[in-house]
C-alpha positions as CSV (number, residue, x, y, z in Angstrom):
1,X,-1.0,-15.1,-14.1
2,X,-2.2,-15.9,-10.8
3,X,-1.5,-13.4,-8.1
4,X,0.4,-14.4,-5.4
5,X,-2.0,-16.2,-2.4
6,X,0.5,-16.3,0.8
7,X,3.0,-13.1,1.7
8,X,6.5,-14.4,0.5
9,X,8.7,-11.7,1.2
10,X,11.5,-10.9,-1.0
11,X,14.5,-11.5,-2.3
12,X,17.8,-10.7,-1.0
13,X,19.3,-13.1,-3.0
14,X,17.8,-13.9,-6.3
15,X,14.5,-12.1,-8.2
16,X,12.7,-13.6,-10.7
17,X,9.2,-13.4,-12.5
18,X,7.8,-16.2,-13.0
19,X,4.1,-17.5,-13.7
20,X,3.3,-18.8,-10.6
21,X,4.8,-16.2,-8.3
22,X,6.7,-13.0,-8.1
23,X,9.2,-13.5,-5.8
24,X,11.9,-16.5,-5.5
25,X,14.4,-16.5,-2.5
26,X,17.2,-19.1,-2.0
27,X,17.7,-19.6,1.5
28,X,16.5,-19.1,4.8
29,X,17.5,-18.4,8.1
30,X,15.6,-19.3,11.9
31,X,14.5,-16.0,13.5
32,X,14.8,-15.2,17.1
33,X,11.8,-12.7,16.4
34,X,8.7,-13.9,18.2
35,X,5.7,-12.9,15.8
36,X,2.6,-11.2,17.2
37,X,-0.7,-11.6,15.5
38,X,-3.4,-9.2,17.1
39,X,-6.9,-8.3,16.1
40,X,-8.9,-5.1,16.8
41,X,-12.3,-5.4,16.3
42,X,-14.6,-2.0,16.2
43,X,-12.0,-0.5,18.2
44,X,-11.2,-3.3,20.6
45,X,-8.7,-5.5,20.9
46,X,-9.5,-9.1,20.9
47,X,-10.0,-11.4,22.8
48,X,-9.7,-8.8,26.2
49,X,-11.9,-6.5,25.1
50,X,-9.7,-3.4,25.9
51,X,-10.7,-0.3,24.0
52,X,-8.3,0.7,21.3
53,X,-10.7,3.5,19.5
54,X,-11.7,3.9,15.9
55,X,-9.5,6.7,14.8
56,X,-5.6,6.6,13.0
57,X,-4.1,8.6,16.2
58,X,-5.4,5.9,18.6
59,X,-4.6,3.0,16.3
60,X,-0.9,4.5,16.4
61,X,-0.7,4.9,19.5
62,X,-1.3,1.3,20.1
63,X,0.9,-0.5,17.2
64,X,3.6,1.8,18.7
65,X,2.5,0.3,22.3
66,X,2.1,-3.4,20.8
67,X,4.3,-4.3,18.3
68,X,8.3,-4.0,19.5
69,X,10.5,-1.1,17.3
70,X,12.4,-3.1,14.4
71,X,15.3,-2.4,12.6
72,X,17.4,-3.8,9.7
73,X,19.6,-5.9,12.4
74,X,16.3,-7.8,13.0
75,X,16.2,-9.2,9.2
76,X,20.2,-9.0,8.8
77,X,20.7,-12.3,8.5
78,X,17.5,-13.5,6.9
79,X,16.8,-14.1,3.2
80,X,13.5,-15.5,3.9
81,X,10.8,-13.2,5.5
82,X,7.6,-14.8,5.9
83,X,4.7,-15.4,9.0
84,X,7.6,-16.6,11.2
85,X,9.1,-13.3,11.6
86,X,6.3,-10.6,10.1
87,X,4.3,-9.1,12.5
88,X,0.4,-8.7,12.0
89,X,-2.6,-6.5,12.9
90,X,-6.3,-8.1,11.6
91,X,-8.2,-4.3,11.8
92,X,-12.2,-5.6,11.4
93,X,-14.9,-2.7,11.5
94,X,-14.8,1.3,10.4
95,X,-12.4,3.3,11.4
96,X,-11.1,7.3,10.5
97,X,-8.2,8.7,9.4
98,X,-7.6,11.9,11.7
99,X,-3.9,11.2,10.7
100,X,-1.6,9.4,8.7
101,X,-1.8,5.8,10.3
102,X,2.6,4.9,9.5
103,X,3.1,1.4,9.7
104,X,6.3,-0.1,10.6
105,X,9.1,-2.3,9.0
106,X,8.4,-6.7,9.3
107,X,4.3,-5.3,9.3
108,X,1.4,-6.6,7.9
109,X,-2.2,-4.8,8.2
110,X,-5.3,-7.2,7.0
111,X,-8.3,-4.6,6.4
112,X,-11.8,-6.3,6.9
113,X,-14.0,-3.1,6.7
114,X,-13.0,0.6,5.6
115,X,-11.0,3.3,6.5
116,X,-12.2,7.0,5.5
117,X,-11.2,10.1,6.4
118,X,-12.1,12.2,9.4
119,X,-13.3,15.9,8.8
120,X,-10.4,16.7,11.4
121,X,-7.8,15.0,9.1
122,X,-8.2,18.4,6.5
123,X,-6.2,20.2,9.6
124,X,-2.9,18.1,9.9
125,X,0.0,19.7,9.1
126,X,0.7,17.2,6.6
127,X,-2.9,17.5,4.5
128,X,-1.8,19.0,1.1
129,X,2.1,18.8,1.1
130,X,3.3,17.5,-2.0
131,X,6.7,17.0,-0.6
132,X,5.6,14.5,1.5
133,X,3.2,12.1,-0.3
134,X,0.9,11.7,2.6
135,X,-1.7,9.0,2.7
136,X,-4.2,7.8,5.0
137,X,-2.3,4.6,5.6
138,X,1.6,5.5,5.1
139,X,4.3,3.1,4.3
140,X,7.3,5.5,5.1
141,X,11.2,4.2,5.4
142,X,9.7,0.6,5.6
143,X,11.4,-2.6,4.9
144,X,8.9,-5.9,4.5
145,X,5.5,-4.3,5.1
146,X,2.1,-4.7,3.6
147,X,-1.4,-3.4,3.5
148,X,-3.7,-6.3,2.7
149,X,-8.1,-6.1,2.2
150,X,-9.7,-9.1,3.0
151,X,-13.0,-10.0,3.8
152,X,-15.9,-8.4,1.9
153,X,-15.0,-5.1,0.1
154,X,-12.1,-3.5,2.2
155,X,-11.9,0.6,1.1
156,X,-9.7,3.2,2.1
157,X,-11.3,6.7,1.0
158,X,-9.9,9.7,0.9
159,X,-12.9,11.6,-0.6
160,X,-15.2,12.0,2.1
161,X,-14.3,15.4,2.9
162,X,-13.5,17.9,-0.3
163,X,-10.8,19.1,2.0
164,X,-8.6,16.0,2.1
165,X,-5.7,15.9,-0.1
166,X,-3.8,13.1,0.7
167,X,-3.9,9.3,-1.1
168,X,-5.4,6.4,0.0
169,X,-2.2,4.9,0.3
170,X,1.4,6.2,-0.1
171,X,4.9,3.8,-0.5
172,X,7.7,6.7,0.2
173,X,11.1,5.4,0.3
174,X,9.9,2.0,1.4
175,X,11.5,-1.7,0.2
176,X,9.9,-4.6,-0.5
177,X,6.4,-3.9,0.8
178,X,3.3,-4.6,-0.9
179,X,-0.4,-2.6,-1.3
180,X,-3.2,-5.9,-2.9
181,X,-6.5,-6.7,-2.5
182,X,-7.9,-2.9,-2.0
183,X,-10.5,-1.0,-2.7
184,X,-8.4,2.6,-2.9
185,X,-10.4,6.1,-3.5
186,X,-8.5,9.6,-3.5
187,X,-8.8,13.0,-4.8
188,X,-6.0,14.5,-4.8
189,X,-3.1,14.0,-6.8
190,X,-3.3,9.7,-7.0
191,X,-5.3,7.0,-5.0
192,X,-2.0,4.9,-4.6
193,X,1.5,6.4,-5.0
194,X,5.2,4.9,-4.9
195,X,8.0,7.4,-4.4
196,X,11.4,6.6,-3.5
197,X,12.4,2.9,-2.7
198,X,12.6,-0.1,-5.2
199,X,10.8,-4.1,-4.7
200,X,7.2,-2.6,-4.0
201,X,4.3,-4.3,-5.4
202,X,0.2,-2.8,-6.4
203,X,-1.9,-5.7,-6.7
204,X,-5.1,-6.7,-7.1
205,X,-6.6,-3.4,-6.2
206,X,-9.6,-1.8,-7.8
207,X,-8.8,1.5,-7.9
208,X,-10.4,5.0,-9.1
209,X,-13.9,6.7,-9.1
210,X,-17.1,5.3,-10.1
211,X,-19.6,5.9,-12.8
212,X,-20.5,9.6,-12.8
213,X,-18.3,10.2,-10.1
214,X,-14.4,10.7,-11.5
215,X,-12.1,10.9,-8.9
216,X,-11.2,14.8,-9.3
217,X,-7.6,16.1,-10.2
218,X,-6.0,12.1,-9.4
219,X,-4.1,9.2,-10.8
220,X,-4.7,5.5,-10.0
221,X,-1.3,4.4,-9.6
222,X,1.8,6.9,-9.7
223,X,5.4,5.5,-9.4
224,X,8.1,8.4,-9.6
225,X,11.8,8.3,-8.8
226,X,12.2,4.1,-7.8
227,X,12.9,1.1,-9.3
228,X,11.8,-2.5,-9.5
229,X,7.8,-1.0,-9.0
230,X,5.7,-4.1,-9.7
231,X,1.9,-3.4,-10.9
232,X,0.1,-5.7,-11.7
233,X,-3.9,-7.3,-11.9
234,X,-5.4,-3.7,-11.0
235,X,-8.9,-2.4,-12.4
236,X,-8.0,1.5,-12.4
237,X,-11.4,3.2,-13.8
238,X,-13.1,6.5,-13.6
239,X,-9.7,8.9,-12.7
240,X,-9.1,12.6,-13.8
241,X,-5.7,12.0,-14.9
242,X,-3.3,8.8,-15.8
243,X,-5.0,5.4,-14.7
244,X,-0.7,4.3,-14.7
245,X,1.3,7.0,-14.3
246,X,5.1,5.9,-14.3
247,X,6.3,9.0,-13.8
248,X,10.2,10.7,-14.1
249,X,13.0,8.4,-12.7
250,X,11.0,5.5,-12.7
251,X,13.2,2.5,-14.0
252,X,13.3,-1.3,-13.9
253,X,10.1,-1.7,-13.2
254,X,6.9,-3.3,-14.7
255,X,3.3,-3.6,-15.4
256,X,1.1,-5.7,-16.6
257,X,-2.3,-7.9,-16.5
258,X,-4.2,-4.6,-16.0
259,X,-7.6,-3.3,-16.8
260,X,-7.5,0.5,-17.6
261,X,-11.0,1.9,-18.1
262,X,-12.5,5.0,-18.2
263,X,-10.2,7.0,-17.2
264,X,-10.0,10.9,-18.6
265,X,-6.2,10.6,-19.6
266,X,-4.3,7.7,-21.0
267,X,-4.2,4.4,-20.0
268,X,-0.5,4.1,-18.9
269,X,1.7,7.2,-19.0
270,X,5.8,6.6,-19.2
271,X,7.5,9.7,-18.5
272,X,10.5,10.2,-20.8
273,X,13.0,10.3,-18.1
274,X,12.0,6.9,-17.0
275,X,13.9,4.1,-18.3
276,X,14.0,0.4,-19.2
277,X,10.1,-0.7,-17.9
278,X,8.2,-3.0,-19.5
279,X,4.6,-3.3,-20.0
280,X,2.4,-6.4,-21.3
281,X,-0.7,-7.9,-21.4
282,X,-2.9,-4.7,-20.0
283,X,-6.1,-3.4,-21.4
């Protein structure tokens, strides 16, 4: 199965799996939404050259500046979310994750370079809290969002300070969003976690630690407590713990098509309180 090449967004109306794409929606509606499609380039937004900066604080401050708040009134009447109402951000260069960088709802960031974390980023109040599944990019309470590499190798890494416990990226209570096309590093508890939420998609992602170099104390993938999780066409390799963990409360959900390779623990882990999920075709 071919992933999916073009972001259709979801399903209000009828889901299906199929073996040319993963999402099938019946109608659509006109927006009124105008779209916005920026780049930031090394830290500066293109084409006027003003300087945005290369950390996660400073590229908050300017999606929150840029791109118009959204709610689920924008989408109400939609059953068809694609470029005509998403909004996107093309982030080219290196940049550092001093904090969580949240994306928000109808919001697609295309990675064409790396994000790592700062030494600073060990200090936030949010490094280390379990409860709250911080990552360095942060899809939290959103509704038709993405994080997207493209170009040659995109990484997020969490591992370049021992320090840093937070994933690569976390899905917390989010709908329909979707994490492809990454390369995701982490060391503390997974590289890529889904919490909360149902319709959320890990594709396409190569994911873990590297020869000689396990990714300490961390999953790959780790679903816990949602539904309709959808992982698929991952190479998860060289992790301390589960390469797929779907963990307690997961349900309705699936995996399949991927590799699973050198990893300490096993290759997928089903918790016993998760229910009626289906894997296939995984190695």
């Amino acid at each position: 199965m071919t992933p999916p090449t073009t972001i259709l967004f979801l399903l209000l109306h009828l889901f299906t799996i199929t073996s040319s794409h993963l999402f099938t929606i019946t109608s659509s509606h006109a927006s009124t939404t105008t779209p916005i499609a920026l780049t930031i380039k090394d830290g500066l937004l293109l084409p006027s050259g003003q300087h945005i900066g290369t950390f996660t604080s400073q590229l908050q401050s300017a999606i929150d500046r840029l791109y118009p708040a959204v709610d689920q009134s924008t989408w109400k009447s939609t059953s068809l979310v694609n470029n005509s109402l998403l909004r996107y951000l093309d982030l080219q260069g290196h940049y550092y994750a001093d904090a969580p960088l949240l994306l928000p709802s109808l919001f697609v960031l295309r990675l064409n370079g790396s994000l790592a974390d700062a030494a600073n980023l060990t200090s936030h109040p949010l490094n280390g809290d379990n409860t709250a599944s911080p990552g360095l990019v942060m899809l939290n309470a959103t509704t038709y969002s993405a994080v997207l590499g493209v170009g040659n190798s995109p990484v997020i890494n969490a591992t370049t300070h021992g320090g840093t416990h937070m994933y690569a990226v976390s899905v917390l209570n989010s709908q329909k969003t979707a994490v492809r096309g990454l390369r995701l590093v982490a060391q503390w508890e997974t590289c890529v976690g889904v919490r909360g939420g149902s319709h959320n998609e890990v594709s396409s992602n190569n994911v873990g630690g590297a020869p000689g170099r396990t990714t300490p104390a961390t999953r790959g993938v780790w679903t816990l407590a949602t539904s309709r999780a959808y992982v698929h066409h991952n190479h998860v390799h060289h992790s301390d713990k589960h390469a797929l963990d779907f963990d307690a409360y997961t349900g309705n959900s699936v995996a399949w098509e991927n590799l699973c390779e050198d990893n300490k623990e096993q290759g997928i882990f089903v918790e016993e309180t998760s229910h009626d999920n289906v894997r296939r075709h995984w190695s």
